[in-house]
Structures are given as structure tokens and as C-alpha cells.
C-alpha positions in Angstrom: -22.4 14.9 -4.2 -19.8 16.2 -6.5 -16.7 15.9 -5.4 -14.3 19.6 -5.3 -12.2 17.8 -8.4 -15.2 17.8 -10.5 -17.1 21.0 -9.3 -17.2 23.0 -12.7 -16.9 27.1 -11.8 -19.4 29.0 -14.1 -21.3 31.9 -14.9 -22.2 33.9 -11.3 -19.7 31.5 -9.4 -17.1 33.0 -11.2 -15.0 35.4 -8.4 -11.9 36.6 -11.0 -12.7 40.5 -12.4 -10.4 39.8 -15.5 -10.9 36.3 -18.1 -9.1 35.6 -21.2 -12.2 34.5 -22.7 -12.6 32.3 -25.8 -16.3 31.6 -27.3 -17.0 27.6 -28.4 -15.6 27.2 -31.7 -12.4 28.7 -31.9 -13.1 32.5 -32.2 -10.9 33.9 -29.3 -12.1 37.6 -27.1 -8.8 37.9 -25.6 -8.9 39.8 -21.9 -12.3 41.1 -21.1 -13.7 41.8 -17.7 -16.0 39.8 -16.7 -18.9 41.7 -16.8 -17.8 41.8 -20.7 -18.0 38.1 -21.1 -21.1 37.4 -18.8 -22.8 39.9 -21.5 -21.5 38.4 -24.5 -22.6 34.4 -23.0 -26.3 35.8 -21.8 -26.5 37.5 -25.5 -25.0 34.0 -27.3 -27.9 32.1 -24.9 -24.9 30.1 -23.3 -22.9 29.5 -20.5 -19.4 31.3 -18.9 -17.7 28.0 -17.7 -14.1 28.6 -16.1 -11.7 26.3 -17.6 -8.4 27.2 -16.1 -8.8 29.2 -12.5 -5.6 29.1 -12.1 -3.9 31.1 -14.4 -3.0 34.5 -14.9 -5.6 36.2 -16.2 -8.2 33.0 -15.6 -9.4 30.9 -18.8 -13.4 31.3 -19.4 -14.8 29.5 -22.1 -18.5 30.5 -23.4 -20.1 27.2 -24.3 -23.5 25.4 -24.1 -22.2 23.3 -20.6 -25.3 21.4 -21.0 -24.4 19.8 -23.9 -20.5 19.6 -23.0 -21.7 17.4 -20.5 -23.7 15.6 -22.1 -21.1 14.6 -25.4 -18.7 13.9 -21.8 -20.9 11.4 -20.7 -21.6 9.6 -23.3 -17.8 9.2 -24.4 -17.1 7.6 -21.2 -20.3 5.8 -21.8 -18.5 4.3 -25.1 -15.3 3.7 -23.3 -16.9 1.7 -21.0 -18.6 -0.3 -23.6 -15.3 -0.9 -25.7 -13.5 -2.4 -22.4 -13.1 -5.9 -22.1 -13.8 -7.9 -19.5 -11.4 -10.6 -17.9 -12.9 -13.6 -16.3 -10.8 -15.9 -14.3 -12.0 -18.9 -13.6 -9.9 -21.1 -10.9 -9.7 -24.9 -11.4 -8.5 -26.8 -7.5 -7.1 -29.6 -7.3 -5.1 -31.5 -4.8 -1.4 -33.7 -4.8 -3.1 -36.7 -4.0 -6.2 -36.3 -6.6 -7.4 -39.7 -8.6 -6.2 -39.6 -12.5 -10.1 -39.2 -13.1 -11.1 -36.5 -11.5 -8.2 -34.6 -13.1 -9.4 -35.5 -16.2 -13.3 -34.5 -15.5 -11.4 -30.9 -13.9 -9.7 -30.8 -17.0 -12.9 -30.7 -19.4 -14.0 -27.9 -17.3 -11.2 -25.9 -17.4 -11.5 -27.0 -21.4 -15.3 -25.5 -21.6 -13.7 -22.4 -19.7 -11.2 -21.8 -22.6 -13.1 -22.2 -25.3 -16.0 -20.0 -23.3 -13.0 -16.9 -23.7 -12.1 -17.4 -19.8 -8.9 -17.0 -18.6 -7.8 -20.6 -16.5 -6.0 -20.2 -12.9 -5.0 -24.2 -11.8 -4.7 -24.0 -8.6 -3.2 -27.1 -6.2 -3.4 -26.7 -2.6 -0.4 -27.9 -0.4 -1.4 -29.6 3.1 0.1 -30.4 6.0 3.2 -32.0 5.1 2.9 -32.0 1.3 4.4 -28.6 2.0 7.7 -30.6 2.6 7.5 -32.1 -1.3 5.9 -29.2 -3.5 7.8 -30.3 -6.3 4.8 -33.1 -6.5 1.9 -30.2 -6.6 3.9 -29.3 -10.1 4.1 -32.7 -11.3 0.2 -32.9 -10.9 0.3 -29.2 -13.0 2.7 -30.9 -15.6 0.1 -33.3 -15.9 -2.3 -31.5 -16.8 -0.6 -28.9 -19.2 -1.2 -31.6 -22.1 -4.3 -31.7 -21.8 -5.0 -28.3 -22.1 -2.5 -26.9 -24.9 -4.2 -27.4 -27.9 -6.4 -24.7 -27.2 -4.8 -22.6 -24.4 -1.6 -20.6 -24.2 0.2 -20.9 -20.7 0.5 -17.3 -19.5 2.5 -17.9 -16.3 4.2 -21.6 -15.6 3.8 -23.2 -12.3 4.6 -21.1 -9.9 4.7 -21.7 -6.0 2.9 -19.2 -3.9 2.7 -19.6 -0.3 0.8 -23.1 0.3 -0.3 -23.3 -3.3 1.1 -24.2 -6.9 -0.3 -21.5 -9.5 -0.6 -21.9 -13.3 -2.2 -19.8 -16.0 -3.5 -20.6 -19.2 -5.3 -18.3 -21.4 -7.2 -18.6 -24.7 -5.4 -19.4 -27.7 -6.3 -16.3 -30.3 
């Protein structure tokens, strides 16, 4: 299952007859064979893990592996935790829609924001409204002042193939 990137060389796997070895905390060997530093991890009760193959002489490290990869895992574990997730949420609406359903689009867009969302308004060009899209950003102007109080506009409207796009994000 693990991939050749990942595979970790070690102990028996090791194929090199010469290793500059250093033991886990600091204290360095220098070049032993590596019969030398098999005998020296069996007698520390740890592993010979093979941290850089490729150089001249290869780089052995005598370490508990099962604990490296543990303390691995669970920094990635925290990394993960500490990112932060970006919801967009897209708002629709149309050139032709009624001055009420804008504003009942507009609270939800509203809840969005103050939810943490990041808002994508969205109005779709038909048919021939294709020929007038300054009128998709007129409906987009519209609705701007209704939403900057509590929303920063992170892109203005911008046309993109049959649709006018505008961002607003959270105000900090």
C-alpha cells in the first residue's frame, strides 16, 4: 500500500556495506560497517533506519522508528486540525428577478456571512441577455448595499462566460 516515496529502508533491508551512522539524540558514530551499526541498534533495543540512500557513504540513523512514526502522525494530525476550512456558498439570481426576491436572496446570503461563509453572487445570462450584460451587473450593484455592512467584497463583478460573478467575504 505504501507508495516507493514513503517506503522507509531499515534495519535487514539495508543493501549499503558502509553507513555514516548517527544514534537518536545527537551523539554521532561516524563511518562504521554495517554490521557495526546493526550491533550497536540490536544492543540500544532500536531500529537502523536509512535516512539518506543516496549519499556517499549512506546516512543510517539508530532510532525507535515506532515512535518516529508515531510523533509523525500525530503532527500532521495537528496540522490538519489547525487548517481552516473555506465554505462558499453561491447565491443565483437572474436579470429579470422581482425587487423581492432579491431582497429574501439577500438575507440568505446575509445569514451566510455572519455564519463565517464566504458569498459567490452569481447571475446567470440567457439567451439574449447575453447581448446587455452590463444589466446582470446592475442587478449585482444592487445588491452590494445591502450586503456591506457586514461583508468585504473580495472580487467586483466580474463577467465569466454566461455569468456575472461577485465575491463577498466576512468582515473580520
Amino acid at each position: 500500500m505504501s507508495s516507493k516515496k514513503n517506503r522507509v529502508i531499515m534495519n535487514d533491508d539495508i543493501r549499503a556495506t558502509e553507513l555514516r551512522c548517527n544514534v537518536d539524540g545527537g551523539e554521532s558514530l561516524g563511518i562504521i560497517s554495517f554490521d557495526e551499526a546493526m550491533e550497536k541498534a540490536n544492543d540500544l533495543g532500536q531500529d537502523l533506519v536509512l535516512i539518506a540512500p543516496d549519499a556517499k557513504p549512506p546516512v543510517a540513523k539508530i532510532m525507535d522508528y515506532g515512535k518516529f512514526r508515531y510523533q509523525e502522525e500525530k503532527k500532521l494530525k495537528e496540522q490538519r486540525k489547525n487548517q481552516v476550512k473555506i465554505v462558499v456558498k453561491e447565491i443565483k439570481l437572474s436579470v429579470k428577478i422581482a425587487e423581492n426576491d432579491v431582497a429574501y436572496k439577500v438575507k440568505h446570503a446575509r445569514e451566510f456571512l455572519e455564519k463565517g461563509f464566504h458569498v459567490k453572487f452569481r447571475v446567470f445570462l440567457r439567451g439574449r441577455e447575453m447581448a446587455h450584460p452590463e444589466a446582470a451587473r446592475e442587478v449585482l450593484k444592487e445588491v452590494w448595499p445591502m450586503v456591506e455592512d457586514i461583508g468585504v467584497m473580495e472580487k467586483p463583478p466580474k463577467f465569466e462566460g454566461r455569468y456575472y460573478n461577485m465575491y463577498v467575504v466576512p468582515q473580520k
